[in-house]
C-alpha positions as CSV (number, residue, x, y, z in Angstrom):
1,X,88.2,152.2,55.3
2,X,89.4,149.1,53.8
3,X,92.0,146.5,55.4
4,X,95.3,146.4,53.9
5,X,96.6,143.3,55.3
6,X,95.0,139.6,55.8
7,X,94.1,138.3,59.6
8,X,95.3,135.2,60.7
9,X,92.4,134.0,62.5
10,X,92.7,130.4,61.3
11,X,94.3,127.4,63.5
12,X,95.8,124.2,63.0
13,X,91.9,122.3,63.4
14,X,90.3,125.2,61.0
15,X,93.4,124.1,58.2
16,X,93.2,120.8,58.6
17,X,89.6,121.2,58.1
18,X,89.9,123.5,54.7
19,X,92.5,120.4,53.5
20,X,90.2,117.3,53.9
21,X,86.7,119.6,53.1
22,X,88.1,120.9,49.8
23,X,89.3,117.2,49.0
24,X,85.7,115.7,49.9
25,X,83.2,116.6,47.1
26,X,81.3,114.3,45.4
27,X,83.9,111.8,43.9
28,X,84.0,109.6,46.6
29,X,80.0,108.4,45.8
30,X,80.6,108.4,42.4
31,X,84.6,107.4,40.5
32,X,84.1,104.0,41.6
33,X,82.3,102.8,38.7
34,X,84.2,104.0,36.0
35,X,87.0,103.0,38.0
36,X,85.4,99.0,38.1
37,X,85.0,99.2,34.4
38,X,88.3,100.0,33.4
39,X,90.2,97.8,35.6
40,X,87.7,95.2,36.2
41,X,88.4,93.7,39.7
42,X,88.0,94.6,43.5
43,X,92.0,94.7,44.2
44,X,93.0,96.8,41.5
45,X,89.9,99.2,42.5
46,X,91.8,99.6,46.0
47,X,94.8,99.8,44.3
48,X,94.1,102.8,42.6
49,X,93.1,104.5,45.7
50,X,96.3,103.6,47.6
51,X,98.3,104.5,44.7
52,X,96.3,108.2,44.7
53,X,96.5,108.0,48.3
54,X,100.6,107.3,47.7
55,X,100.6,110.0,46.0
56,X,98.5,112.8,47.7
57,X,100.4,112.3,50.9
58,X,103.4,112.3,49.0
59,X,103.0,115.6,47.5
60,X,101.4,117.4,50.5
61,X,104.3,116.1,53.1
62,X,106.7,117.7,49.8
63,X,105.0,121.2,50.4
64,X,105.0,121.2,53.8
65,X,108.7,122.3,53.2
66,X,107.7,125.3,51.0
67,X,104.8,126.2,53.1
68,X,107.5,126.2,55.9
69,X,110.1,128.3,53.6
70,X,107.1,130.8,52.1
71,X,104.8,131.4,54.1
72,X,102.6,133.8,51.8
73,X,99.3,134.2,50.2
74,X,99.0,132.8,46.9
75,X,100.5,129.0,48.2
76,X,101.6,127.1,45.2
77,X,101.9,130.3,42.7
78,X,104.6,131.9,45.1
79,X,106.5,128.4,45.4
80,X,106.6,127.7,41.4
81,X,107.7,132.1,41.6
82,X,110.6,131.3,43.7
83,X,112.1,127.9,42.1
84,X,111.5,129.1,38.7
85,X,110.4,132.8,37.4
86,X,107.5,134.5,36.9
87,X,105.7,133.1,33.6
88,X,105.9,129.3,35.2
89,X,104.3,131.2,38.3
90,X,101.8,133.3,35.4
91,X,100.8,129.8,33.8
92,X,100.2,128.1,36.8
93,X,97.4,131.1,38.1
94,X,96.3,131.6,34.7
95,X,95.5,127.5,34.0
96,X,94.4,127.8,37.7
97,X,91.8,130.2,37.5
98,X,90.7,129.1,33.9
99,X,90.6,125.3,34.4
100,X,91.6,124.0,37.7
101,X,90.0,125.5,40.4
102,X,86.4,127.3,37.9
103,X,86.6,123.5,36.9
104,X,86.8,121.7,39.6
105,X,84.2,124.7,41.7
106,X,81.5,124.1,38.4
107,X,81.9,120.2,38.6
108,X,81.3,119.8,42.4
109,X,78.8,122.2,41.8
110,X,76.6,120.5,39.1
111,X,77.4,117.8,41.5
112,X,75.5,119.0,44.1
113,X,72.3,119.5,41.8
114,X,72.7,116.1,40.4
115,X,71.8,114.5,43.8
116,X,69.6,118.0,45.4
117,X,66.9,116.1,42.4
118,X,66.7,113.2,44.3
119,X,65.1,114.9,46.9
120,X,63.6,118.0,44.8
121,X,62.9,116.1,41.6
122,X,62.0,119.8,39.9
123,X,65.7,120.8,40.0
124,X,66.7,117.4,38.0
125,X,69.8,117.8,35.0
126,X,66.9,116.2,32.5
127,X,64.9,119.0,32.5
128,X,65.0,121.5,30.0
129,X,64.3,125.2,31.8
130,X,65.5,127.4,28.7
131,X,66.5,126.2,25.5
132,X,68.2,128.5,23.6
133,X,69.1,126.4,20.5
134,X,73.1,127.0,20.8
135,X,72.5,126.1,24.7
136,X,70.3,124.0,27.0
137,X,69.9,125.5,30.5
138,X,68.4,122.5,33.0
139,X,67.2,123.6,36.9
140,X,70.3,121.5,37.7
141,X,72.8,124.2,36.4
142,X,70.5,127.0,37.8
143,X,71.1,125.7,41.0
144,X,74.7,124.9,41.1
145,X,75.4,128.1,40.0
146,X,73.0,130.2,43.0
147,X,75.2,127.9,45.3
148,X,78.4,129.5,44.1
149,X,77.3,132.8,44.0
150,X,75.7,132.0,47.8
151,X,78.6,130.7,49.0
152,X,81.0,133.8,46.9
153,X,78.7,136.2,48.7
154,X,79.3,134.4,52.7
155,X,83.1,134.4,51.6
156,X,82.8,138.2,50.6
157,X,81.8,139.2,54.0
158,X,84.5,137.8,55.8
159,X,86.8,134.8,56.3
160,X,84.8,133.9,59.3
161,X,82.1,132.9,57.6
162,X,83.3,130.7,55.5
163,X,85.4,129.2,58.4
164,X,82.2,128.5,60.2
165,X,80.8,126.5,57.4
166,X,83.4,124.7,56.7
167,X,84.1,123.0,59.8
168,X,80.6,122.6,60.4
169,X,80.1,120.8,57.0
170,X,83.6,119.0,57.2
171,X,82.9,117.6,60.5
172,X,79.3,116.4,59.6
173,X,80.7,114.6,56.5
174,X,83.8,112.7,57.7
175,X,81.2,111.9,60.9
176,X,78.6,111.1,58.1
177,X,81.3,108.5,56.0
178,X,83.0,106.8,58.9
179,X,79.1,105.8,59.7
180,X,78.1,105.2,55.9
181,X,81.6,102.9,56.4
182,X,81.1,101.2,59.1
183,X,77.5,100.6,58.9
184,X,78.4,98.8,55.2
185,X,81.1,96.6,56.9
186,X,78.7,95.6,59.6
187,X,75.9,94.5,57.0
188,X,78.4,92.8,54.2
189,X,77.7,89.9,52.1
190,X,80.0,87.6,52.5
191,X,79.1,85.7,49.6
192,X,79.4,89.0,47.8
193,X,82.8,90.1,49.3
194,X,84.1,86.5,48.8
195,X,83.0,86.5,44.3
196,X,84.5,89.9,45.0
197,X,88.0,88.9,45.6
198,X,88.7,85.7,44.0
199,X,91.0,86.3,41.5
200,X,91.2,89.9,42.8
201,X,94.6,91.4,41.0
202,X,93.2,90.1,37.3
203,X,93.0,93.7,35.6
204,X,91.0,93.5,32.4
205,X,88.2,96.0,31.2
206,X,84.8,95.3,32.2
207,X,81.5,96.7,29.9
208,X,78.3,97.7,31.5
209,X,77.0,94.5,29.6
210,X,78.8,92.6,31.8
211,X,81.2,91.2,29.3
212,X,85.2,90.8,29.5
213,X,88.0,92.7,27.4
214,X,91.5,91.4,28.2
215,X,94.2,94.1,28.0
216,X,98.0,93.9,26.4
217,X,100.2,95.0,29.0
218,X,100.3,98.2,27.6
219,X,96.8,99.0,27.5
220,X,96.5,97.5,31.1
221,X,98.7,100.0,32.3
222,X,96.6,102.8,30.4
223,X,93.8,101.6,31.6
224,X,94.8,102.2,35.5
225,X,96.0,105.8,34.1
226,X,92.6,106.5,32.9
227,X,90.9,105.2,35.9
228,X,93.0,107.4,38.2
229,X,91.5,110.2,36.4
230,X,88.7,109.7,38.8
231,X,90.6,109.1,41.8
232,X,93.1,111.7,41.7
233,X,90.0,114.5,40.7
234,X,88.4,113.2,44.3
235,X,91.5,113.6,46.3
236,X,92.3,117.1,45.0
237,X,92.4,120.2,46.2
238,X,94.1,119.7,49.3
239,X,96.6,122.5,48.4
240,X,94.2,124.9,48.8
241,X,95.4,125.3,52.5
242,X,98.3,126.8,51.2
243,X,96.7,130.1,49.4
244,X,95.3,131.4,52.1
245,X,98.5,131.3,54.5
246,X,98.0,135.1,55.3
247,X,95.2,134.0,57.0
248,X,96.5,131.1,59.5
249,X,98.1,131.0,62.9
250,X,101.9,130.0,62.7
251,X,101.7,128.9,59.3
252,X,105.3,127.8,59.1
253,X,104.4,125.0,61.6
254,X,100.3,124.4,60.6
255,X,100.2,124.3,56.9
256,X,102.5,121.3,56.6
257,X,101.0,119.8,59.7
258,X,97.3,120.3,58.3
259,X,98.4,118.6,54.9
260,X,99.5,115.9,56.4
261,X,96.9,115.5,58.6
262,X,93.9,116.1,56.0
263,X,95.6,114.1,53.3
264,X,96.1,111.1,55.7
265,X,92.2,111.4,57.2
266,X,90.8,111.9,53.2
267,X,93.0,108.7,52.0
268,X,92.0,106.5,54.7
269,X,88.0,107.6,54.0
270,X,88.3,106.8,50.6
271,X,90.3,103.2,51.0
272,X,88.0,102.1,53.5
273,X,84.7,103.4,51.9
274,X,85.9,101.5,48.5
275,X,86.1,98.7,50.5
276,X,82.7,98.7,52.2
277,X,81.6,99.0,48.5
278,X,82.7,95.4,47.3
279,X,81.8,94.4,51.0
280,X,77.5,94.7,49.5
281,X,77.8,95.2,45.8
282,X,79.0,92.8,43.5
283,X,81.6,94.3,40.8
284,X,78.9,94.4,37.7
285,X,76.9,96.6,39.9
286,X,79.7,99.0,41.5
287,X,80.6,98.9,37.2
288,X,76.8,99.2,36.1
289,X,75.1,101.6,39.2
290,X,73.0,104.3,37.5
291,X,74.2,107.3,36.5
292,X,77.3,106.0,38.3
293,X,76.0,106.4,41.6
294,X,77.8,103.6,43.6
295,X,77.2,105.2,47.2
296,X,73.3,105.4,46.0
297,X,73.5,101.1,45.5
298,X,75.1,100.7,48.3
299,X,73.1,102.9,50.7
300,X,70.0,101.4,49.2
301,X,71.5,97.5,49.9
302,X,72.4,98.6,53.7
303,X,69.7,101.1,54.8
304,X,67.0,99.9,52.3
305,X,64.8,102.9,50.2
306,X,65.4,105.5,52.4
307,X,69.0,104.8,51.5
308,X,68.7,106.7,48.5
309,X,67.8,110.3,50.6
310,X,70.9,109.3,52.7
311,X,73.6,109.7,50.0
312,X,71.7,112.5,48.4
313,X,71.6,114.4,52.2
314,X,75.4,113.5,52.4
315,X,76.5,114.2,48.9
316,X,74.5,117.8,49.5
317,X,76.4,118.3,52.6
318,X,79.7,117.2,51.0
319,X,79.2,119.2,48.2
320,X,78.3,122.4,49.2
321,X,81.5,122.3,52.1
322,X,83.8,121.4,49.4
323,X,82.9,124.4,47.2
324,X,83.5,126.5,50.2
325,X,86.7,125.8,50.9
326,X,87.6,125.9,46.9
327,X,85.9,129.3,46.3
328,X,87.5,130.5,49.8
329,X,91.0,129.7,49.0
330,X,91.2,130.7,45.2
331,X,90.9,134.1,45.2
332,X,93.5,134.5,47.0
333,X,95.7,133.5,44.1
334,X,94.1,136.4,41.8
335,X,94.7,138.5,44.9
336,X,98.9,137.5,44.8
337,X,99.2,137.2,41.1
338,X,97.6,141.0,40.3
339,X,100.1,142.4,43.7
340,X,102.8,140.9,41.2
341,X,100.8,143.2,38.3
342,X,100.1,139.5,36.3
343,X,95.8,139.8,36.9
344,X,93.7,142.6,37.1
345,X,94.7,145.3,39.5
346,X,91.2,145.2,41.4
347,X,91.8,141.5,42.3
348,X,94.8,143.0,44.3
349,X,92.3,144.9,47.1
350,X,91.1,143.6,50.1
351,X,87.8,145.0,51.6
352,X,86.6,146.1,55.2
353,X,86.0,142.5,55.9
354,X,89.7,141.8,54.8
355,X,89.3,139.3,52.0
356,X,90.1,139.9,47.8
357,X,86.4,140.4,47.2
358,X,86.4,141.5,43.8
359,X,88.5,138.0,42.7
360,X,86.1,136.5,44.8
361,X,83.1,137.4,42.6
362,X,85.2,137.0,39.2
363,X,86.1,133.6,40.2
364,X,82.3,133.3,40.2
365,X,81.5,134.6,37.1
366,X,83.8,131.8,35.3
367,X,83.0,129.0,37.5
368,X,78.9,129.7,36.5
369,X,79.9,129.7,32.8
370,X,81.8,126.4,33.4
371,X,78.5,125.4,35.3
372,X,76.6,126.1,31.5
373,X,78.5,123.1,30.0
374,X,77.2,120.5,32.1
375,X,80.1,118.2,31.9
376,X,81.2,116.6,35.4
377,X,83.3,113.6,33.2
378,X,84.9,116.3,30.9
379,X,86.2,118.7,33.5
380,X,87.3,116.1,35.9
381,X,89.7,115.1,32.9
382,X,90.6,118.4,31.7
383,X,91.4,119.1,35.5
384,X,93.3,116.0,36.3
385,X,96.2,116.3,33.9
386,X,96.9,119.7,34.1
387,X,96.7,119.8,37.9
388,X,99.0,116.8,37.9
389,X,101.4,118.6,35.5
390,X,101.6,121.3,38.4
391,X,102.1,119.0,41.1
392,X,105.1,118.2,39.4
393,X,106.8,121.1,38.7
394,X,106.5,122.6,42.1
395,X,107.8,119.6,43.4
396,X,110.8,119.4,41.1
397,X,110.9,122.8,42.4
398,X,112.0,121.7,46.2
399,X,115.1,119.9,44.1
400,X,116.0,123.4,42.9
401,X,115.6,125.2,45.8
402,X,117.7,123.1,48.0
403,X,121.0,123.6,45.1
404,X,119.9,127.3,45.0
405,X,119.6,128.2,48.3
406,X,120.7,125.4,50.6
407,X,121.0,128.2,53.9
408,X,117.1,129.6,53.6
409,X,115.3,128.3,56.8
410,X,113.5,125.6,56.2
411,X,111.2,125.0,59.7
412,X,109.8,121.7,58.2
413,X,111.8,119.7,55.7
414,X,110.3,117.3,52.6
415,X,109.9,113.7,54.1
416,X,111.7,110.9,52.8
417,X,113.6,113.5,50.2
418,X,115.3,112.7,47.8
419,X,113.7,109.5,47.3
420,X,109.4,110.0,47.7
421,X,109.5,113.4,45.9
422,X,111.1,111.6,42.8
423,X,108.6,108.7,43.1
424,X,105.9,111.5,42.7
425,X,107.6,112.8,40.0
426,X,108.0,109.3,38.0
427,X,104.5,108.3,38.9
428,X,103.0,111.7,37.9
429,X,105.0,111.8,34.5
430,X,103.4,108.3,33.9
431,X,100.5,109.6,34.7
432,X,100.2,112.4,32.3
433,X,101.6,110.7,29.3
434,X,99.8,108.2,29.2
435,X,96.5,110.2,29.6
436,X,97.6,112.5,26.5
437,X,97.7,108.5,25.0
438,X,94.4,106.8,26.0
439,X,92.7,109.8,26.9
440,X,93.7,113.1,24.4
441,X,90.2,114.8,23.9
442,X,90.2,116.6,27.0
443,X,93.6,116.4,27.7
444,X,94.9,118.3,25.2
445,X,92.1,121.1,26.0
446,X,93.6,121.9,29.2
447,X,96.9,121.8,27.9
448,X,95.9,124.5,25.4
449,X,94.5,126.4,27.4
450,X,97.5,126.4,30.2
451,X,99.6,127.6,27.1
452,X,97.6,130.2,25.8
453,X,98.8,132.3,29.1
454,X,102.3,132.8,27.4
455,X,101.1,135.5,25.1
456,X,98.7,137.1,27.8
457,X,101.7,136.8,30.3
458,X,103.9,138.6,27.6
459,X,101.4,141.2,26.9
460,X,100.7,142.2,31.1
461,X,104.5,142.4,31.4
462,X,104.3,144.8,29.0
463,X,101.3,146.8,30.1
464,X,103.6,146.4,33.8
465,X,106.6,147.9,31.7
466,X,104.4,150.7,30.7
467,X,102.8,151.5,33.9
468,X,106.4,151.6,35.6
């Protein structure tokens, strides 16, 4: 007989774990350069970090007060439910499960194969294993779709499992960075790290030539936008704690805690590790690394050849625990959004192992043909704004719930509200317009996309009305 209900089995270590693991993928070892090239110099590298890093925190401290307030499966579609109605709710899942987290699941998959080659050369993205005319299939996406259905199939039996991993994988990587860190910081250049940062806040474009573009002060303040795209891609996902609060110990108390906690560990990773990079590579080559593999040239500068299996061994690691905790957490929205009758009704059942199983394996199905395009760059983008967009809203949405229902309890309350929630709203408006400016092809995709849920939310109320 199935389970009806989900079991909290998960504590305040296993959350924190499911925050900073679903935030670590493969951005980390990769952003930099395309970072370096659009803003040219070491400071403004870090700066775009601490502003992500600003930001992250921001927003996860912000939901620790809904987490506190609804304490439900489904995380961040119930809080945009509550402050608003049900279609903001509908276009959230529905933008969710067609481009944030299939998206972000196919790019950290095809991230995994990219750097499973160095090692197994036969699985490489430059190999053509069925060409189809319309479609080129390489090992690469082959492979990064068995992961997700491997990892869907763990995560079917039980949230156990995917607990295990997890905070097996989690540990082993943050371990594995703090060593890659500190092992770059004890062998820096200091004629390196000195060219580095002279003249370290002069923003200007850099081209893989090696040649200078100076920007207008508009375009300089694009051209941060566009390289957050990278940043804020790497440090998402670390709401995904929140959909699967059915499933945690005290979750009133240990989601906001574990937000807070992951968020912080994840920012100061990724400050530290940009860092180490301009402590052994000059900017040219952070900007020029192949295939945009920074963590690759710096391994090779601090460990020598066998610097190259490092990464690849740690990005595999980092990977393959990041798309656990994102395929573990997001079908549990399906799960909340077909209970409310807005997605298919057998998304809505739990099996003897008590998890959504069949959203599990539809979640799959989409993810794998996301997998098909091949596209890390393009789905980071398309990701980005609309998850940003999001952010927003169910932020604004704490605002709304304090005028409309100022006596709920509220065990943990927004820090530093009114004032750092509305510097996350600025910041993230800024953020999103000026990416539909200096970055509309695959902006304006997502955005699409988010609003083609409005007729389908129109025409499952109306199946609902029906059924009733």
């Amino acid at each position: 007989m199935s389970e009806t209900k989900f079991k909290p089995v998960l504590g305040l270590w296993d959350a924190t774990m499911i925050v900073a693991g679903s935030m670590i993928g493969s951005g980390i070892f990769i952003v930099g350069a395309d970072i370096v090239r659009n803003v040219g110099s070491s400071g403004w590298l870090i700066g775009v970090w601490l502003i992500t890093g600003f930001m992250t925190i921001t927003a996860a401290v912000s939901y620790g007060e809904l987490s506190g307030m609804f304490p439900k499966a489904g995380g961040q579609y119930v809080y945009l439910k509550e402050s608003y109605n049900s279609l903001i709710a509908f276009l959230y899942g529905w933008s969710f499960f067609a481009v944030i987290q299939t998206g972000t699941i196919a790019a950290v998959g095809v991230a995994f194969s990219k750097f499973t080659a160095y090692l197994i050369p036969g699985v490489s993205e430059d190999l053509v294993l069925l060409d189809l005319g319309f479609l080129t299939i390489s090992p690469a996406q082959v492979l990064s779709i068995a992961t997700i259905v491997l990892l869907t199939y763990i995560n079917s039996r039980g949230v156990e499992g995917g607990k295990a991993i997890q905070t097996t994988l989690t540990v082993t990587k943050l371990v594995s960075l703090f060593g890659l860190i500190i092992a770059g910081l004890i062998m820096m250049n200091p004629d390196v790290w000195s060219a580095n940062w002279t003249n370290a806040w002069d923003l200007h474009k850099l081209n893989v030539d090696g040649s200078i573009e100076t920007y207008t002060t508009i375009a300089a303040i694009g051209a941060i936008a566009a390289a957050m795209v990278g940043s804020i891609f790497s440090s998402d996902a670390w709401n995904n704690v929140t959909f699967i609060a059915g499933e945690i110990k005290n979750p009133q108390r240990n989601i906001g805690l574990a937000l807070f906690l992951g968020t912080l560990i994840v920012t100061i990773i990724y400050v530290t590790a940009n860092l180490m990079y301009t402590a052994v590579l000059p900017l040219n080559e952070i900007a020029t690394a192949e295939k945009d593999r920074v963590a690759v040239a710096a391994s090779h500068v601090i460990f020598g050849n066998i610097g190259t299996f490092i990464i690849a061994v740690m990005i595999m690691i980092s990977t393959f625990g990041c798309n656990n905790g994102l395929i573990l957490a997001g079908a549990r929205v399906y799960y909340t959004m077909a209970k409310d009758g807005l997605f298919f009704k057998q998304a809505g059942q739990l099996n003897r192992f008590a998890v959504p199983q069949w959203a599990l394996w539809f979640q799959c199905v989409l993810a794998s043909l996301w997998c098909l395009s091949g596209k890390y760059g393009d789905l980071l983008d398309m990701v980005s704004f609309v998850v940003v967009l999001f952010y927003m809203l169910t932020i604004i949405g704490i605002f709304i719930l304090r005028k409309q229902r100022p006596e709920a309890p509220r065990p943990y309350k927004a820090f530093g509200y009114p004032v750092l929630p509305l510097v996350y709203i600025l910041m993230g408006l800024t953020f999103c317009t000026l990416l539909i400016v200096y970055k509309p092809k695959f902006t304006w995709p997502g955005l699409i996309i988010t609003l083609i849920g409005i007729p389908i939310y129109y025409l499952a109320m109306q199946k609902k009305k029906q059924k009733d």
